[in-house]
PDB file with one MODEL, atoms N, CA, C and O in Angstrom:
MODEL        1
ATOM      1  N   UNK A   1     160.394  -2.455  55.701  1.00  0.00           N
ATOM      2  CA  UNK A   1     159.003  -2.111  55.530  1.00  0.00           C
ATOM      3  C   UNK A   1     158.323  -2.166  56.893  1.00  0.00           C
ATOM      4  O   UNK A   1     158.359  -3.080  57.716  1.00  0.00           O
ATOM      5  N   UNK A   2     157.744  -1.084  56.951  1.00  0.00           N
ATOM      6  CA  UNK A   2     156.867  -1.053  58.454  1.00  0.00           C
ATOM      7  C   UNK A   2     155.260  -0.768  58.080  1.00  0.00           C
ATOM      8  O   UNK A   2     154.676   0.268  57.762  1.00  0.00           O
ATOM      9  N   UNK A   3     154.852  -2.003  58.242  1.00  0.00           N
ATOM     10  CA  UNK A   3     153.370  -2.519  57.917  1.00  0.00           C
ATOM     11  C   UNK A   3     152.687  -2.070  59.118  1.00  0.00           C
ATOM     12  O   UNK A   3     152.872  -2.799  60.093  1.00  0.00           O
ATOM     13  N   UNK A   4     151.880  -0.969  59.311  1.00  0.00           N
ATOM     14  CA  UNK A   4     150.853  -0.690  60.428  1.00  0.00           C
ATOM     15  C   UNK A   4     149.278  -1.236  60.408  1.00  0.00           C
ATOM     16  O   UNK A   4     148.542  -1.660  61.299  1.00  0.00           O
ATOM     17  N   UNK A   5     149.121  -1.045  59.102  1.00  0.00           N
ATOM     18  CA  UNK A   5     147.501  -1.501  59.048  1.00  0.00           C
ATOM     19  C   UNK A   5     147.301  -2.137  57.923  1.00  0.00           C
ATOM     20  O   UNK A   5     147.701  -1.575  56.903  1.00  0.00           O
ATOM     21  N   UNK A   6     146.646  -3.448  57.804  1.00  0.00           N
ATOM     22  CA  UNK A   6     146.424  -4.020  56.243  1.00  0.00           C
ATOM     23  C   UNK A   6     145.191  -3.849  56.348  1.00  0.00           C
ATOM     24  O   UNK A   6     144.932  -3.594  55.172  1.00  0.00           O
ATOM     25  N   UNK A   7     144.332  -3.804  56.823  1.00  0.00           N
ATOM     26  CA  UNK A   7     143.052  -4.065  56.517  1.00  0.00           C
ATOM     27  C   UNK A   7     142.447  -2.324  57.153  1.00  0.00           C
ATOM     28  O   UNK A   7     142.929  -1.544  57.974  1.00  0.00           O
ATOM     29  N   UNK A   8     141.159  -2.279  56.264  1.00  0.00           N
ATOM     30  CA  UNK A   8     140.593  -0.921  56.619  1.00  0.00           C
ATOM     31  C   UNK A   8     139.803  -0.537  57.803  1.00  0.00           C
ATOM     32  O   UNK A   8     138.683  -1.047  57.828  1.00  0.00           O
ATOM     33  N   UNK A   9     140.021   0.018  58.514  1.00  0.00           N
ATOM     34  CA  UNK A   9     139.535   0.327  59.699  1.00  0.00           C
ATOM     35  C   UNK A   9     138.064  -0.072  60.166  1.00  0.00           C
ATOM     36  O   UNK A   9     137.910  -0.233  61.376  1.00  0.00           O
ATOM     37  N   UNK A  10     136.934  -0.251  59.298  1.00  0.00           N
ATOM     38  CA  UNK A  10     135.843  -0.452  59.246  1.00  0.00           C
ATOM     39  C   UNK A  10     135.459  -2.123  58.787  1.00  0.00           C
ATOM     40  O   UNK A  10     134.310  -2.553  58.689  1.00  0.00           O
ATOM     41  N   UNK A  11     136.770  -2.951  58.530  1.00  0.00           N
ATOM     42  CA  UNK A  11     136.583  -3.936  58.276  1.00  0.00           C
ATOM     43  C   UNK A  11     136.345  -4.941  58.933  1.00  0.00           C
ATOM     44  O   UNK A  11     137.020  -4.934  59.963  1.00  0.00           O
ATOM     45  N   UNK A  12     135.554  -6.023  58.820  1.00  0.00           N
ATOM     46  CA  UNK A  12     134.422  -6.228  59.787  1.00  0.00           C
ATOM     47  C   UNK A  12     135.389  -7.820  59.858  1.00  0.00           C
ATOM     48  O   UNK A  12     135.552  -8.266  58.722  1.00  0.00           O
ATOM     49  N   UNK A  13     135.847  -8.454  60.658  1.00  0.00           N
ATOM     50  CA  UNK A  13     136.411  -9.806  61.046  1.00  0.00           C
ATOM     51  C   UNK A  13     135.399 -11.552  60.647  1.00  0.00           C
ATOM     52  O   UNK A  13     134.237 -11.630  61.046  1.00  0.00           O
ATOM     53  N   UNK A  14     135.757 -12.224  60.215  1.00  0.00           N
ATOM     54  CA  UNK A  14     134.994 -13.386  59.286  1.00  0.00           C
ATOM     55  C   UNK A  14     134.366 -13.898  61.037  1.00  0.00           C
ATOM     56  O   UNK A  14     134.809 -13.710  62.170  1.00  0.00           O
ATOM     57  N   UNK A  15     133.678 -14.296  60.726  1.00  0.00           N
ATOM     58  CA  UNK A  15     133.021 -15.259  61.767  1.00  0.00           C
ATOM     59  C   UNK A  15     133.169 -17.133  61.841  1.00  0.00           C
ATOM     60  O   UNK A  15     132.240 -17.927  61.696  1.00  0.00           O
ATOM     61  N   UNK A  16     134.490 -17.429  62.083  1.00  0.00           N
ATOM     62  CA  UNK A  16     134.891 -18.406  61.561  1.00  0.00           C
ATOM     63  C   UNK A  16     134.276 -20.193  62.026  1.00  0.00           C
ATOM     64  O   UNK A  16     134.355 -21.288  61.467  1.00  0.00           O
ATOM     65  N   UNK A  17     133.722 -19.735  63.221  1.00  0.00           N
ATOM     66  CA  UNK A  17     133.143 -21.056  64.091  1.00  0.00           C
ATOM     67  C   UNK A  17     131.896 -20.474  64.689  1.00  0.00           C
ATOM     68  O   UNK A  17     131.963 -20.137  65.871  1.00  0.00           O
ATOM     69  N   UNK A  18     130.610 -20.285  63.952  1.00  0.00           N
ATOM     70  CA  UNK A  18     129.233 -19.474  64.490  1.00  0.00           C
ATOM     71  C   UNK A  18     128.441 -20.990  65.250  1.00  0.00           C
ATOM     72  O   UNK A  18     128.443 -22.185  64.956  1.00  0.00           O
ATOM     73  N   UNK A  19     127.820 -20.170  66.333  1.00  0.00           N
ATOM     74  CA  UNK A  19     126.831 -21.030  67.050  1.00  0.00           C
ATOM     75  C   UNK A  19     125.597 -20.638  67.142  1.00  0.00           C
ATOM     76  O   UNK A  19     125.359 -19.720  67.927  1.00  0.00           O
ATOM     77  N   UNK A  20     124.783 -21.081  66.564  1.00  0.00           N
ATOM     78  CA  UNK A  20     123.039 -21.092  67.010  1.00  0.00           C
ATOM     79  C   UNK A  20     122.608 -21.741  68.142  1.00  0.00           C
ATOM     80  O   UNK A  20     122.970 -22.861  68.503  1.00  0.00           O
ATOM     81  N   UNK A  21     121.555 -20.762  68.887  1.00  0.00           N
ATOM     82  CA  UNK A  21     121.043 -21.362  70.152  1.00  0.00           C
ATOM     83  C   UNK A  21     119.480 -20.945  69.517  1.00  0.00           C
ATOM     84  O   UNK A  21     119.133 -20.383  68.479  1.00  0.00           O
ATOM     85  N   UNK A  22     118.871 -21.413  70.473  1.00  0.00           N
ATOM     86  CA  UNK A  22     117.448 -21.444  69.839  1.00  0.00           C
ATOM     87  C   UNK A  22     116.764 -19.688  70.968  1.00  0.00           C
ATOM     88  O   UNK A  22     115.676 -19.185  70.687  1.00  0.00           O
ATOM     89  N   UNK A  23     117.613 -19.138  72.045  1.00  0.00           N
ATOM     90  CA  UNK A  23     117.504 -18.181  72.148  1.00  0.00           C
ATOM     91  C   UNK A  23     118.383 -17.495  72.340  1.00  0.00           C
ATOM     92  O   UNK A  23     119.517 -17.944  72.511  1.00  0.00           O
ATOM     93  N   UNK A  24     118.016 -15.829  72.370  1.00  0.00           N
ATOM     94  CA  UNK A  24     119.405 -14.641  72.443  1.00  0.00           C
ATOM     95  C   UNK A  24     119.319 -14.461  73.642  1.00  0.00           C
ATOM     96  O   UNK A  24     118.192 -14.459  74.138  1.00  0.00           O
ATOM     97  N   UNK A  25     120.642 -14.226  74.590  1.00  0.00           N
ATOM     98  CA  UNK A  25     120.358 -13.999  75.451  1.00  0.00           C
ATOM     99  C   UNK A  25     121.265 -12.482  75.947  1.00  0.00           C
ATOM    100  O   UNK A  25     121.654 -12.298  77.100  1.00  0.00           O
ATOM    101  N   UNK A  26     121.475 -11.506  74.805  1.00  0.00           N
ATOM    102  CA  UNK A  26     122.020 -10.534  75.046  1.00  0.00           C
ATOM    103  C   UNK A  26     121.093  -9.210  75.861  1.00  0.00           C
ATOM    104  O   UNK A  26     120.200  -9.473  76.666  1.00  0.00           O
ATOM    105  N   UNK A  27     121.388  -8.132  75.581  1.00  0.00           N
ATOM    106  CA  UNK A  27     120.645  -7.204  75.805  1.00  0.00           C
ATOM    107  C   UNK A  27     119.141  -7.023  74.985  1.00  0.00           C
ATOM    108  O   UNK A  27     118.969  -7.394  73.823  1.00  0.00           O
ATOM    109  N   UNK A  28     118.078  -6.365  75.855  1.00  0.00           N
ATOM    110  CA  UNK A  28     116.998  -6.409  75.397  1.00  0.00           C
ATOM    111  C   UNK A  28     116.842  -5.531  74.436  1.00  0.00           C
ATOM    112  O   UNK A  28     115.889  -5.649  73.665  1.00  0.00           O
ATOM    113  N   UNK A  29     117.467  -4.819  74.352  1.00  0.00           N
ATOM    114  CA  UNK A  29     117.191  -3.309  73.463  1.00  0.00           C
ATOM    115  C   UNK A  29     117.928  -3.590  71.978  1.00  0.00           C
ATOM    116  O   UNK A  29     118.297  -2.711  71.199  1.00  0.00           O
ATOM    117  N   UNK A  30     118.068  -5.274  71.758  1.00  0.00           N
ATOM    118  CA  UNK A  30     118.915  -5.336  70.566  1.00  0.00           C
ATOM    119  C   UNK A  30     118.298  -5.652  69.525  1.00  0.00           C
ATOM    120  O   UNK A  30     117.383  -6.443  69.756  1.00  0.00           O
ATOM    121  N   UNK A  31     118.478  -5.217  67.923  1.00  0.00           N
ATOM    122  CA  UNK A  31     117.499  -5.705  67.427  1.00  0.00           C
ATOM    123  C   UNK A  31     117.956  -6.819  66.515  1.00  0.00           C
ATOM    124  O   UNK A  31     118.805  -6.633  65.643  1.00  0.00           O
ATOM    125  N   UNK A  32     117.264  -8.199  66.777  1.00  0.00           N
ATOM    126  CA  UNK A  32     117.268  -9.112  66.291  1.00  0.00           C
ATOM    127  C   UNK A  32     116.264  -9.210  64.894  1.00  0.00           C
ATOM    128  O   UNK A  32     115.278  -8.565  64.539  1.00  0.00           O
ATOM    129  N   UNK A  33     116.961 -10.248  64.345  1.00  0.00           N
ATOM    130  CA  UNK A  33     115.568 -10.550  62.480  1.00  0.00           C
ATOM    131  C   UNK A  33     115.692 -11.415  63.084  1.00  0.00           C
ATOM    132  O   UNK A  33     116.488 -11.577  64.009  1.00  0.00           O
ATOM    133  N   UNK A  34     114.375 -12.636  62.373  1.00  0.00           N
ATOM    134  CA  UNK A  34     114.582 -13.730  62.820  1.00  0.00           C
ATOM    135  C   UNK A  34     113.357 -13.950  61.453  1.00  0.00           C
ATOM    136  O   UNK A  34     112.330 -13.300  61.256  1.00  0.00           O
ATOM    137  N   UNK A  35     113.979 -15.214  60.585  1.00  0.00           N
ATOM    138  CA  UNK A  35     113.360 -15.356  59.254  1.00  0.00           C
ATOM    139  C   UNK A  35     112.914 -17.228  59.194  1.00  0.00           C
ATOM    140  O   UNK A  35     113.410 -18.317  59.482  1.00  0.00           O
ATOM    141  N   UNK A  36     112.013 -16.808  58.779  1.00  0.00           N
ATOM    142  CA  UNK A  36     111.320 -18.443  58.383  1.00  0.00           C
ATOM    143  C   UNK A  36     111.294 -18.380  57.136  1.00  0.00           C
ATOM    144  O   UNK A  36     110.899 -17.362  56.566  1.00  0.00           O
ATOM    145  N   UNK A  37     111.756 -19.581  56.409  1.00  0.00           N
ATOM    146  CA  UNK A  37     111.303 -20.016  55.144  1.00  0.00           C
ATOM    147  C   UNK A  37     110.485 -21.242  54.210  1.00  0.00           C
ATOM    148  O   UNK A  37     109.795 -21.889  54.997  1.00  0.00           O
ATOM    149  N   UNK A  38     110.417 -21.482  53.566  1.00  0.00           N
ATOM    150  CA  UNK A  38     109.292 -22.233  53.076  1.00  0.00           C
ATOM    151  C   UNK A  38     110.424 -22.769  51.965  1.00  0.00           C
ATOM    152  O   UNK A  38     110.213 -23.981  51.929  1.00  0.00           O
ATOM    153  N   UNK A  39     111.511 -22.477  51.049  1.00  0.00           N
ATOM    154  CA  UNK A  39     112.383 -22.874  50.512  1.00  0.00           C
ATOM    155  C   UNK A  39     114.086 -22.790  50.625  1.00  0.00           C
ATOM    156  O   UNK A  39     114.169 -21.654  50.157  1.00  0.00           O
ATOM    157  N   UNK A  40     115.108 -23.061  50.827  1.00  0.00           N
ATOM    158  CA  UNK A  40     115.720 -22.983  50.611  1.00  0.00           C
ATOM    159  C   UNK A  40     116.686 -22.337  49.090  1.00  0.00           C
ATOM    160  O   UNK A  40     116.146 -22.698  48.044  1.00  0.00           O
ATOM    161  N   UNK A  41     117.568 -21.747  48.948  1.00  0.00           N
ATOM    162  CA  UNK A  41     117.999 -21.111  47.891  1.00  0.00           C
ATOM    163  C   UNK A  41     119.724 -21.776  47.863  1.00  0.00           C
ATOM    164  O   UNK A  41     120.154 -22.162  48.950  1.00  0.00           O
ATOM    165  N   UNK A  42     120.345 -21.851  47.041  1.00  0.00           N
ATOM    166  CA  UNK A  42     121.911 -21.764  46.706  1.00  0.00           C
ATOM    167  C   UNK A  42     121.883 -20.339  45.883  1.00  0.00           C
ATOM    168  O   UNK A  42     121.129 -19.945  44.993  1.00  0.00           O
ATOM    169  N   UNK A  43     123.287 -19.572  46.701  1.00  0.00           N
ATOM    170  CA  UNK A  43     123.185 -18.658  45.782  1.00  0.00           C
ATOM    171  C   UNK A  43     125.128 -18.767  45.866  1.00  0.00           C
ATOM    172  O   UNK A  43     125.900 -19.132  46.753  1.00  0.00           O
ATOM    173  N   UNK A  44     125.312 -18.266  44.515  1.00  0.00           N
ATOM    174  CA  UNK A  44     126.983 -18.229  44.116  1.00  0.00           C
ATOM    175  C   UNK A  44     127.248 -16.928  43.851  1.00  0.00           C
ATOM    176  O   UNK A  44     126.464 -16.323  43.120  1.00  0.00           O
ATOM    177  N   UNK A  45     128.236 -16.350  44.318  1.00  0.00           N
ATOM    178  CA  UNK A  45     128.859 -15.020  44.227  1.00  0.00           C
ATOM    179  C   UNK A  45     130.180 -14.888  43.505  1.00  0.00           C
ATOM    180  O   UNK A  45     131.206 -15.075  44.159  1.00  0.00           O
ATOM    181  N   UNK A  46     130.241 -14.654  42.520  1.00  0.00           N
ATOM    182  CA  UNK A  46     131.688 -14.120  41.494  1.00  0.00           C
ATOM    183  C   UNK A  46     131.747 -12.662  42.038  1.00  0.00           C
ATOM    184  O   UNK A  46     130.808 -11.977  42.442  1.00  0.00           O
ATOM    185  N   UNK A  47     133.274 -12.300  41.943  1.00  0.00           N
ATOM    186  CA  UNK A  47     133.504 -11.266  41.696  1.00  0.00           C
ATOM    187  C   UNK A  47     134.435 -10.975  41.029  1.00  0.00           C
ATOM    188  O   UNK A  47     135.539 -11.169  41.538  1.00  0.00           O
ATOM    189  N   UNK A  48     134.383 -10.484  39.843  1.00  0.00           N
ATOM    190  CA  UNK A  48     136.038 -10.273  38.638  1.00  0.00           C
ATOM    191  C   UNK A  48     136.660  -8.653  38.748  1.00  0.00           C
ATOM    192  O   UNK A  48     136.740  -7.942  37.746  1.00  0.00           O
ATOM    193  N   UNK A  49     136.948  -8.339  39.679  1.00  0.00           N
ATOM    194  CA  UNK A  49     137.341  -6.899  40.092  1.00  0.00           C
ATOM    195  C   UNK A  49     136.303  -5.823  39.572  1.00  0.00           C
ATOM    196  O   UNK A  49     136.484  -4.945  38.728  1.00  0.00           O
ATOM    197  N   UNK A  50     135.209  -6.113  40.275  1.00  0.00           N
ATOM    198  CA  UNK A  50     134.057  -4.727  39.670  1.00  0.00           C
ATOM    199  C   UNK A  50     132.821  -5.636  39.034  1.00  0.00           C
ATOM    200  O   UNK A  50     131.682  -5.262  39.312  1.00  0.00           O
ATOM    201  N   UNK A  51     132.963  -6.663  38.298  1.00  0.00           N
ATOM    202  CA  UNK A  51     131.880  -7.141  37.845  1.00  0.00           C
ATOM    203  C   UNK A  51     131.572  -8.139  38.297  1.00  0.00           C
ATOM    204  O   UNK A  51     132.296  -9.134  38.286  1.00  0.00           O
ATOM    205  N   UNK A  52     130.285  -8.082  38.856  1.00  0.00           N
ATOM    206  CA  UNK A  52     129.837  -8.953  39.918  1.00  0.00           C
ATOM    207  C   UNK A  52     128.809  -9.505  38.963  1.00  0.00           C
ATOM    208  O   UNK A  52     128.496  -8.961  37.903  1.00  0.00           O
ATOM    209  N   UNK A  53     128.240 -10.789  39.493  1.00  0.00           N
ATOM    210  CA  UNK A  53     127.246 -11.664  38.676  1.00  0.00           C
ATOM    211  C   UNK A  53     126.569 -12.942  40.220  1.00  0.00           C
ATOM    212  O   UNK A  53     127.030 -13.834  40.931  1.00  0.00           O
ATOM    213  N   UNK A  54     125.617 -12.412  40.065  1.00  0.00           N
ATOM    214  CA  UNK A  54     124.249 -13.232  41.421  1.00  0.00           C
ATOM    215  C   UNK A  54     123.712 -13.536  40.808  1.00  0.00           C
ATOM    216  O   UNK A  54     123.158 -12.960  39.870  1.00  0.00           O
ATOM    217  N   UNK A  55     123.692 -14.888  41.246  1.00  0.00           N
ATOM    218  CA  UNK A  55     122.698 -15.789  40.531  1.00  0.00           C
ATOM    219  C   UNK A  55     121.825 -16.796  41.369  1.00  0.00           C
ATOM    220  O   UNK A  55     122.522 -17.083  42.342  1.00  0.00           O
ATOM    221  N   UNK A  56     120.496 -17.538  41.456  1.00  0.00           N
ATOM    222  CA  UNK A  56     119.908 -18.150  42.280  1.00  0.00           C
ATOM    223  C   UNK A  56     119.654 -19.093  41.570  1.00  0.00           C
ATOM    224  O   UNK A  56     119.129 -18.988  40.462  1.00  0.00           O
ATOM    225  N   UNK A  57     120.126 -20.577  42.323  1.00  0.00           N
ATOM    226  CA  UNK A  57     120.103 -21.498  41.973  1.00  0.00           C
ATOM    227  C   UNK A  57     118.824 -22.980  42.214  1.00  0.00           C
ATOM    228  O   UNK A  57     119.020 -24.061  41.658  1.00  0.00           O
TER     229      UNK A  57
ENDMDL
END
């Protein structure tokens, strides 16, 4: 078996060890969100091949 590609070309890599700094210091022309909140949420994600169920906790 000659395995070339498992994953789909557009598939985007997990972000496994993320760091927050309190500023960006990339290019200026980038566009950043930047969100404040007033509550916190838990949210849980199922997926049973096609049927998905979101829920806020």
């Amino acid at each position: 078996m000659n395995v070339r590609q498992v994953i789909p070309r557009d598939a985007i890599p997990s972000v496994d060890d993320p760091t927050f700094t309190e500023t960006y210091d990339g290019p200026d022309d980038d566009e950043v969100i930047s969100l404040t909140v007033d509550r916190l949420f838990a949210f849980a994600w199922r997926d049973d091949h096609g049927t998905d169920a979101f829920y806020v906790g």
